[in-house]
C-alpha positions in Angstrom: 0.0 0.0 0.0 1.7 3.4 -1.2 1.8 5.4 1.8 1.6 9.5 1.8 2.6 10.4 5.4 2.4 14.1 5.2 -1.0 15.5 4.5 -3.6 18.0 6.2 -6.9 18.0 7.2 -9.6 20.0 8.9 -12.7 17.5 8.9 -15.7 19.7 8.4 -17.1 18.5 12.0 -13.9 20.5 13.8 -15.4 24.0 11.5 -18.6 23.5 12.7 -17.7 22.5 16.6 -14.8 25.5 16.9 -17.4 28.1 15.4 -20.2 26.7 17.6 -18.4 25.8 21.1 -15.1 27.2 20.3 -15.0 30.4 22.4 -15.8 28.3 25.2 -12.1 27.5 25.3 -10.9 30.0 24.0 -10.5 29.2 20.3 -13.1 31.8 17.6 -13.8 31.8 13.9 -13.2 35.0 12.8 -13.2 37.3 9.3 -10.3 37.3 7.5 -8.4 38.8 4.4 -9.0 36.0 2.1 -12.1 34.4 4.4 -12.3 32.7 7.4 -9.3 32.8 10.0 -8.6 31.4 13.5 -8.2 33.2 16.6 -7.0 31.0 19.5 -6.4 32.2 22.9 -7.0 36.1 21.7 -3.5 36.7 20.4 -2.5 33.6 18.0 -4.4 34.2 14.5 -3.5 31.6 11.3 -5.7 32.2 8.2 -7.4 31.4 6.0 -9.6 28.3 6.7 -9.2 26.6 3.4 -12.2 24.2 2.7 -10.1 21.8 0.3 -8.7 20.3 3.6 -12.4 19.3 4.4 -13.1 18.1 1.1 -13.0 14.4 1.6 -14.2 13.6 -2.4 -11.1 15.7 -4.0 -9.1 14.0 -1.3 -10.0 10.8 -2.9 -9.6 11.8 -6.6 -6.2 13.3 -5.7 -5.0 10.1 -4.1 -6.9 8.0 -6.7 -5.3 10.1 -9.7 -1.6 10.3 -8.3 -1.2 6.4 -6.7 -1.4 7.2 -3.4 -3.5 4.3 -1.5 -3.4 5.0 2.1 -2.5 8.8 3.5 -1.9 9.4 7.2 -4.0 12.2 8.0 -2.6 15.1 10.3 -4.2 18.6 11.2 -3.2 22.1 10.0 -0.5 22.7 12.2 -1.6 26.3 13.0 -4.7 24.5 15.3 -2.0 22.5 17.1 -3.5 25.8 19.7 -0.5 25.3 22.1 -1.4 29.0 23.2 -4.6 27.7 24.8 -4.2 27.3 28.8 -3.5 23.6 30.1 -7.6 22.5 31.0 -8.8 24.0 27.6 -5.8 22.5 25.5 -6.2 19.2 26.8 -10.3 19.6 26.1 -9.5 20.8 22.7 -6.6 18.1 22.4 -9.5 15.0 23.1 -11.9 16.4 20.9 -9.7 17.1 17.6 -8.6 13.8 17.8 -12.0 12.2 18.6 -13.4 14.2 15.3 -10.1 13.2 12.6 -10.7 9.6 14.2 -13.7 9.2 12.8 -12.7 11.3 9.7 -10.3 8.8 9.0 -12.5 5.7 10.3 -15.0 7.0 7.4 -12.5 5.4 5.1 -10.5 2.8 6.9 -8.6 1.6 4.4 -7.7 4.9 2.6 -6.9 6.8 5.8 -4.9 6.8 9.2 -4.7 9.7 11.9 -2.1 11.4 13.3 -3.4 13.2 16.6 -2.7 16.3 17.9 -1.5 16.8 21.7 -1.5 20.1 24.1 2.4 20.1 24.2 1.9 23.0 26.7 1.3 20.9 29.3 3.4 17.9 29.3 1.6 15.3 31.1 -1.8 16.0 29.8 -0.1 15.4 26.6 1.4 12.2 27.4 -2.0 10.9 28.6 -3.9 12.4 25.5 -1.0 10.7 23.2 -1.8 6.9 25.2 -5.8 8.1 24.5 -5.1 8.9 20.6 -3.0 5.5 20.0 -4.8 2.6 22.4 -8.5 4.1 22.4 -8.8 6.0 19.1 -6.4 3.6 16.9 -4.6 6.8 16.0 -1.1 6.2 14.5 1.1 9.1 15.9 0.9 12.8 16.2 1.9 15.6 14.6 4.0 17.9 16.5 5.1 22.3 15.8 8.8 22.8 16.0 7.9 25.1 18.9 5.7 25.3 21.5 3.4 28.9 22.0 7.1 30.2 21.2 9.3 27.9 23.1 11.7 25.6 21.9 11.1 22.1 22.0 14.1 21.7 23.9 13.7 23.7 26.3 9.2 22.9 27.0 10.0 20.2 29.5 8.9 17.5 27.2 10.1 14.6 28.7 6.6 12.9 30.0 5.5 13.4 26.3 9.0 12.5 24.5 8.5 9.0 27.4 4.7 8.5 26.0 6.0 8.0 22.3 8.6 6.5 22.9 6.8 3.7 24.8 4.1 3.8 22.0 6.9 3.5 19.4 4.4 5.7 17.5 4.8 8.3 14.5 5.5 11.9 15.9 5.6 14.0 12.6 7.7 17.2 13.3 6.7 19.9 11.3 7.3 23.9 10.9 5.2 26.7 12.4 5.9 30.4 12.8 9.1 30.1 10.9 11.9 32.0 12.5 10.0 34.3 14.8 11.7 37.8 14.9 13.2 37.3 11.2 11.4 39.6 8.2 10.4 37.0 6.1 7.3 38.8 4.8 9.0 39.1 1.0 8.9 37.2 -1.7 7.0 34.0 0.2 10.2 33.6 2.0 8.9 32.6 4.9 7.7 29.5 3.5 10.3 28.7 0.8 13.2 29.3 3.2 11.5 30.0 7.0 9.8 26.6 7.1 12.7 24.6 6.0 15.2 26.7 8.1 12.6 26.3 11.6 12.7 22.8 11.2 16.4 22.5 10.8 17.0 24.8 13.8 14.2 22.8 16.0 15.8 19.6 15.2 19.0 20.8 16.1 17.9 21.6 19.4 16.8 18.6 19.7 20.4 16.9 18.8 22.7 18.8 21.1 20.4 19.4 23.8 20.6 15.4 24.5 16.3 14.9 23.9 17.3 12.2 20.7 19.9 11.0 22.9 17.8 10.3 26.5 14.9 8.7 23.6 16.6 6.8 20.6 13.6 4.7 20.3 11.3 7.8 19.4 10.1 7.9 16.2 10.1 10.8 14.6 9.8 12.4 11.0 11.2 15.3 9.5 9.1 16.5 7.0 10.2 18.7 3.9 13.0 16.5 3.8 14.6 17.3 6.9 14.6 21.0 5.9 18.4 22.0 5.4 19.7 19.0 8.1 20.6 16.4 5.5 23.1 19.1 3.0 24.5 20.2 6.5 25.0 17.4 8.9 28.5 17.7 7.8 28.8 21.5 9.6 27.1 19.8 12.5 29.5 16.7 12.9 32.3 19.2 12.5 30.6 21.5 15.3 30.4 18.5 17.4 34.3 17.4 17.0 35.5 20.9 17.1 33.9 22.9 20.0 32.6 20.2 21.9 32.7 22.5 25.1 29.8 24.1 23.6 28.1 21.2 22.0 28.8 17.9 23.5 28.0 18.9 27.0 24.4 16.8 26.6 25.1 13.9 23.9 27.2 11.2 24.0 26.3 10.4 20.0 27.9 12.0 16.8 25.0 14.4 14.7 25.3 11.7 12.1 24.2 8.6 14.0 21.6 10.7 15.7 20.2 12.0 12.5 19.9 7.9 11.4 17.6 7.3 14.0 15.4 9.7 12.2 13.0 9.5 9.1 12.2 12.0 6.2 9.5 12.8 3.8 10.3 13.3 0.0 8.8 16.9 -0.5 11.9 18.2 -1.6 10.6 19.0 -5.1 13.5 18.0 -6.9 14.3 13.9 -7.4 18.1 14.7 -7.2 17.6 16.3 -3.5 16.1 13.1 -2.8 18.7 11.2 -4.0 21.2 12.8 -1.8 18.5 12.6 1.0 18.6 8.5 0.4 22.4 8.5 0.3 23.2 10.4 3.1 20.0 8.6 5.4 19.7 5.7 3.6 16.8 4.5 1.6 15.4 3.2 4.8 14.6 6.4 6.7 12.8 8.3 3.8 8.8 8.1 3.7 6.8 9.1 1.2 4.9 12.8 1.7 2.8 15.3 -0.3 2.1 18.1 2.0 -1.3 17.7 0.4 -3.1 19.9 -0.5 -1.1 23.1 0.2 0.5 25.1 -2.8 4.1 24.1 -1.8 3.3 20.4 -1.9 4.1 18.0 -4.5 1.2 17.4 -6.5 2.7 14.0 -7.6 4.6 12.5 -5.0 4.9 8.7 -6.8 6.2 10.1 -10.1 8.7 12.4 -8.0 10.0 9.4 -6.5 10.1 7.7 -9.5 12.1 9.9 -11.1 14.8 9.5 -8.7 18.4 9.2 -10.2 19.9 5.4 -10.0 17.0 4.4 -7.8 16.3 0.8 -7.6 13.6 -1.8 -6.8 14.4 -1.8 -3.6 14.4 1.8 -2.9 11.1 2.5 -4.3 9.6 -0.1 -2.0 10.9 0.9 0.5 9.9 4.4 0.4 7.0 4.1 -1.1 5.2 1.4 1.7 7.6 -1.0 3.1 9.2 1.5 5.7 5.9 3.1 6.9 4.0 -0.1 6.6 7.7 -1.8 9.2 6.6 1.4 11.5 3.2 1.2 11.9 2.9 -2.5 12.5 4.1 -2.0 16.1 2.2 1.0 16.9 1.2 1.2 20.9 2.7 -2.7 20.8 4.6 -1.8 24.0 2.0 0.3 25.9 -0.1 -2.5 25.4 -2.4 -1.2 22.6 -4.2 -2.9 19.6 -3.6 -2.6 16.4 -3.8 0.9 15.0 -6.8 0.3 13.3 -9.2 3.0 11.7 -11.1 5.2 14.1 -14.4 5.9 15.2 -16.3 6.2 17.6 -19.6 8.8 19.3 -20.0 11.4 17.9 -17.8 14.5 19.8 -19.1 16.1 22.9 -19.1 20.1 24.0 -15.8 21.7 24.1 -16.5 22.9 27.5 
């Protein structure tokens, strides 16, 4: 089963809920520039609401027309709503995932879930992660490379990092608020260069500060490729040999080995940057991904791969549905869990 890992969606039931009960918790529906935009907490707004995410029938087509069988199913990151307060973020957290469970329950055998979990409050989102995987058959969560600001070295994650680690579940790492205090308001640089560049510096943090190193069974994705890691682990390995006063004080393991641990989607947009992505990671640690259905996606991940200079049999497999399908066959194995199976369930209570 061809296997995109990296694509969005707002299920029309999480509209309706947020504009009915959302201000309950502190999340509106407001008017925007180009439509409708979130407001969450009173001081974080993202924008616009784009309906194609809740367009379950082009989500099909797409998938039919391109080859993709199976897509793993992750919200807009700008509703991760880590700026909500701990009670109302872990409310908001149980119901988002309650709704894309039975989003992706609708189709069981075209979709899987990726929950989202209040990273603002550690152990509330360790719990809701253990909810997500053993009660909602959810296959991972999809995290922000920061957390209302904070970097995610530094947002005392450890009960959370523990949770997925024990779950040996997908945590899908991806941008938001790219490079906070840098102008990137030109030329749609803060998408072409700001995402790419926060994930790179979020990972990072993530290396030296000893978090990959205290949890080498976490599994975690990169998306967009791994942003600018894979063209300069070298800089990092040489950081880590050269000045170790200032960056081997928390890891006992060289940048290289720790970025093997990790896996990466293909939307690199270029079958050449993929190559080098497979030979520096290995054809192993890449994953299939569309970003679906944003404009900076690849509208054609298969053929992308495809394309791929020297790639082989093997390799295709492999990234295409061999390593995802390895991954999620021992979803929640160690916590205890069933299979990751489709969701489903009641239909979602108040927010309140």
């Amino acid at each position: 089963m061809i296997t995109d890992v990296h694509a969005h969606c707002i299920p029309a039931e999480l509209i309706r809920l947020l504009r009915t009960e959302g201000p309950d918790i502190g999340i509106e529906v407001v008017p925007g520039e180009s439509g409708e935009d979130v407001l969450i907490a009173g001081r974080v707004r993202s924008g616009p609401l784009r309906h194609v995410l809740s367009d379950v029938a082009a989500r099909l087509a797409h998938m039919d027309a391109t080859g993709v069988d199976v897509q793993l199913l992750s919200g807009w990151v700008d509703l991760t709503a880590y700026a909500l307060e701990g009670n109302a973020g872990a409310t908001y957290a149980r119901r988002f995932n309650q709704i894309l469970a039975d989003e992706a329950g609708r189709f069981p055998d075209r979709f899987r879930a990726l929950a989202t979990v209040p990273l603002q409050t550690p152990g509330a989102a360790a719990e809701e992660l253990a909810h997500a995987v053993a009660e909602l058959g959810m296959v991972g969560v999809e995290i922000a490379t920061t957390v209302d600001g904070m970097d995610l070295d530094q947002a005392e994650l450890d009960p959370f990092w523990a949770a997925a680690e024990e779950l040996r579940c997908l945590v899908l790492l991806h941008p938001y608020a790219p490079l906070a205090g840098v102008d990137l308001s030109r030329n749609f640089l803060d998408n072409m260069v700001g995402r790419p560049a926060e994930t790179t510096v979020a990972v990072a943090h993530l290396f030296f500060s000893g978090v990959l190193d205290r949890y080498p069974g976490l599994v975690m994705c990169v998306v967009h490729g791994g942003g600018f890691l894979p063209y300069q682990l070298g800089r990092m390995e040489r950081g880590h040999t050269a000045v170790p006063h200032l960056t081997a004080r928390h890891i006992g393991t060289s940048p290289r080995t720790i970025a093997r641990r990790l896996y990466y989607d293909t939307v690199l947009h270029s079958p050449e940057a993929i190559r080098f992505l497979i030979d520096t990671m290995g054809a192993d640690r890449v994953l299939l991904g569309s970003d679906y259905p944003f404009e900076m996606g690849d509208p054609d991940p298969v053929t992308t791969v495809d394309a791929v200079p020297g790639l082989d049999d093997d390799e295709r497999r492999a990234i295409l549905e061999g390593n995802v399908a390895a991954l999620l066959a021992v979803v929640g194995r160690q916590a205890g869990a069933g299979s990751a199976a489709g969701g489903g369930g009641a239909r979602p209570g108040p927010l309140r």
